[in-house]
N, C-alpha and C positions, 0 to 999 in steps of 0.2 A: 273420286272428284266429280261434282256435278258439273253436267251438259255444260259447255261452252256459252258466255253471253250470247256470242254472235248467232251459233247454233239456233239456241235458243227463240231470241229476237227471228230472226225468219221462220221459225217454226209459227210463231204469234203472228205474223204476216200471210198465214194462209188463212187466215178467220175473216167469214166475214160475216158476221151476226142476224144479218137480215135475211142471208140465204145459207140457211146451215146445209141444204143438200151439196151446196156448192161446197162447203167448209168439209164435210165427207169427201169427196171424190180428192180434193187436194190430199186429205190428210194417209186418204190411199193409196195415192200416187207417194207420197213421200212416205210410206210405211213400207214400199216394195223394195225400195233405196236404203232403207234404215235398218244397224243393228244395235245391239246393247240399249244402252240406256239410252241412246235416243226414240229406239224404235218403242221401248214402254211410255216414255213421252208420248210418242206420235199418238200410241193408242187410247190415252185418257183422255185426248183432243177429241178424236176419233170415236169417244163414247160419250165426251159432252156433244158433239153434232149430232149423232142419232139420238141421246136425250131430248134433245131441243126439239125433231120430229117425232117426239114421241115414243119411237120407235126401243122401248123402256130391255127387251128381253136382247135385243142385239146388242145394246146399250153395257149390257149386267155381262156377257160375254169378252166383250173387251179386256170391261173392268175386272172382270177373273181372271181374265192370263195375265195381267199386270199382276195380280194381288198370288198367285200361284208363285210367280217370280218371287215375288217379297217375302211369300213364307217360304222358302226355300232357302232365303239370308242371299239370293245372288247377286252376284257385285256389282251387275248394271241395276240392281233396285235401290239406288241411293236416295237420299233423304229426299227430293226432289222429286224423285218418283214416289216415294212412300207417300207422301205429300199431296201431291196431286191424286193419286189413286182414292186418297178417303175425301179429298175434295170434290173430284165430281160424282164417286161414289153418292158421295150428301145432297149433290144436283139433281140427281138422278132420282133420289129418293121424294125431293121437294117437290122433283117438277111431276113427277107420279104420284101425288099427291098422299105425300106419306111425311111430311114434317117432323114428326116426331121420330121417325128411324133417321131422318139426314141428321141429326142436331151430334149422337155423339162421331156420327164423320167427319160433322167438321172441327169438332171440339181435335179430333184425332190430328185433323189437321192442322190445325193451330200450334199442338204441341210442339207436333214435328222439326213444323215449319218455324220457329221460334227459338227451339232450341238449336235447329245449323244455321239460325241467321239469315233466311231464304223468308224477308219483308215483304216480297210481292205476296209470295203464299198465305203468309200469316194476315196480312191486309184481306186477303181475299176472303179468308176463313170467316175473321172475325164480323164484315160487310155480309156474308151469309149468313152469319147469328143472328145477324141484326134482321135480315128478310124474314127466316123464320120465329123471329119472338114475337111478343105481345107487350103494348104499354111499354112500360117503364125500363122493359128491358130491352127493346128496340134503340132505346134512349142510349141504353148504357154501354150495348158493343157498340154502338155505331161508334163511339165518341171511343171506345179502344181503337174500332178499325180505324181514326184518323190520326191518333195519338201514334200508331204504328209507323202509317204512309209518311207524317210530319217528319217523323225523326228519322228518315230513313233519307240514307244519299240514291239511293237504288233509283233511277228514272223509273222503272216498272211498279214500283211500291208508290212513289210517288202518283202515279196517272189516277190513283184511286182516288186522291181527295173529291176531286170534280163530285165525283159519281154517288160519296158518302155525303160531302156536305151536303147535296142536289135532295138525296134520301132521309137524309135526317129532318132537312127541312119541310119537307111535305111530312115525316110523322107529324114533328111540329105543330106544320100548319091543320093538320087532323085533328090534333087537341084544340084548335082554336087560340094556341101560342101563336097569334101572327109575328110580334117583333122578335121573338127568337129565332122563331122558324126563315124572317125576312135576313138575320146578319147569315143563318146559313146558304141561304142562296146567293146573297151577295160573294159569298167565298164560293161558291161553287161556280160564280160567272168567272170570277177573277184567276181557279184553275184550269177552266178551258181556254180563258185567255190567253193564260203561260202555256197551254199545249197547243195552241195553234189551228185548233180544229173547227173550220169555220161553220158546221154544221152545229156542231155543239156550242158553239160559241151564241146563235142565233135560240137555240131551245134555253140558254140558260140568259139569256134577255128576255125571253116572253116568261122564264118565268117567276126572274125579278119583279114585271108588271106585274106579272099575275099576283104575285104576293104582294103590289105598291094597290091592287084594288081592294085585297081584303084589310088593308090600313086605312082605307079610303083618302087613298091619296091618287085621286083621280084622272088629274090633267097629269102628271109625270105619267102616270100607267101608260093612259093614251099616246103621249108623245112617244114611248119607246114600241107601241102596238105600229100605232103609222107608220113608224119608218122603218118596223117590218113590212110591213106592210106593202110599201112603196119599194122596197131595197132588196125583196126577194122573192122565190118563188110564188104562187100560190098557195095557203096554209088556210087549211077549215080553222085550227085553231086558232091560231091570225082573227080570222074574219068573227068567232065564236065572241073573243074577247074584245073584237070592236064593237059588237053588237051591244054587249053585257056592257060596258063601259058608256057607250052613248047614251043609254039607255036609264043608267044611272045617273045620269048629267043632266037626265029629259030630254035628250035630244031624239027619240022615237021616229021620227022620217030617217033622219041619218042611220038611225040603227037598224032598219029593218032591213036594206037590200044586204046587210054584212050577216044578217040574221038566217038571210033565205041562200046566200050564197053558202053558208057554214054548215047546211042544213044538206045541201046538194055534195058537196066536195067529202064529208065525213059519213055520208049515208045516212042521219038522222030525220029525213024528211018525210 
């Protein structure tokens, strides 16, 4: 039987994506506490964090003793394990700039994770087809990876819409499909909504605007720029796209202090 929800769930609460050293030392700390099949968990967590620094040969070590398990048939390597293991195996590959060797890990992973039912996985898998392909076929898993997360009651399968609809919409908008690419981010504001995350909830307003300027739909852009603008932190991209907006309008005095200010805050100056 695979890992426990709960299990689980707090295992996913040691991440914190911005500071992967930090997401290591947790994942070490709970790997010294862990056996069986949590502890092959703990360790593809444990190998996506030193992916993310890079650190590609530590990385590949992890992902052995997990994968030494599997070919062995041992009974804590359950589908969940097997699953994650060609998952970040595929990260691993991507992010050491090897594409072409991630694609049948994740494909591996996809099977896996599809055939025991394990939505979060196979959402995941299919969302990394979509990072590593080209064209048309960015297109085509992205629009699996949401047909997965949709149909799925799983809250973890579900959290992916945000992040695919967010992605498909800037392929989108990269063809210059602005109104396709604009209903995709509209749905991707509407799932960070339902998640409650008010960090993302704020990236997926600026970049509704963002896609309400290349429709040139101006004064709406603006209104939702300002009252980030006004309503939170400081944001070079904030100030980037009041610039580019005012500027479009003719309004060049207004634009420029948001110009020099965007230019200070994101290091472009």
């Amino acid at each position: 039987m695979d890992i426990d929800a709960a299990v689980f769930e707090r295992l996913w609460q040691r991440w914190d994506f911005g500071q992967p050293d930090v997401s290591e030392e947790r994942f070490r700390t709970e790997l010294a506490g862990a056996d069986g099949e949590e502890a092959l968990l703990v360790r593809t967590q444990l190998a996506r964090a030193l992916g993310l620094q890079n650190r590609f040969d530590e990385c590949a070590v992890e992902l052995d003793a997990v994968a030494d398990r599997v070919a062995a048939d041992a009974p804590e390597a359950t589908p969940l394990v097997r699953a994650y293991e060609r998952l970040e195996r595929g990260r691993m590959h991507r992010s050491s700039g090897q594409p072409d060797q991630a694609v049948p890990h994740f494909l591996a992973a996809l099977e896996v994770s599809e055939s025991a039912g394990l939505d979060h996985v196979a959402a995941d898998a299919a969302h990394m087809m979509a990072i590593v392909g080209e064209g048309d076929d960015q297109i085509t898993w992205a629009q699996r990876a949401l047909a997965i997360a949709n149909a799925s009651s799983e809250p973890r399968a579900r959290r992916w819409i945000g992040s695919v609809e967010n992605n498909l919409g800037w392929t989108l908008h990269d063809l210059g499909r602005f109104a396709e690419a604009q209903e995709h981010f509209e749905r991707a504001l509407q799932a960070r909504v339902e998640q409650g995350d008010a960090e993302l909830i704020r990236i997926g307003r600026w970049t509704v605007a963002r896609g309400l300027r290349s429709l040139g739909q101006l004064d709406e852009a603006l209104e939702i720029q300002r009252d980030l603008h006004a309503n939170g932190p400081e944001d070079g991209y904030v100030e980037e796209e009041l610039a580019e907006l005012l500027r479009a309008l003719g309004r060049d005095a207004e634009a420029q202090p948001h110009a020099d200010r965007a230019k200070e805050l994101l290091g472009t100056g």
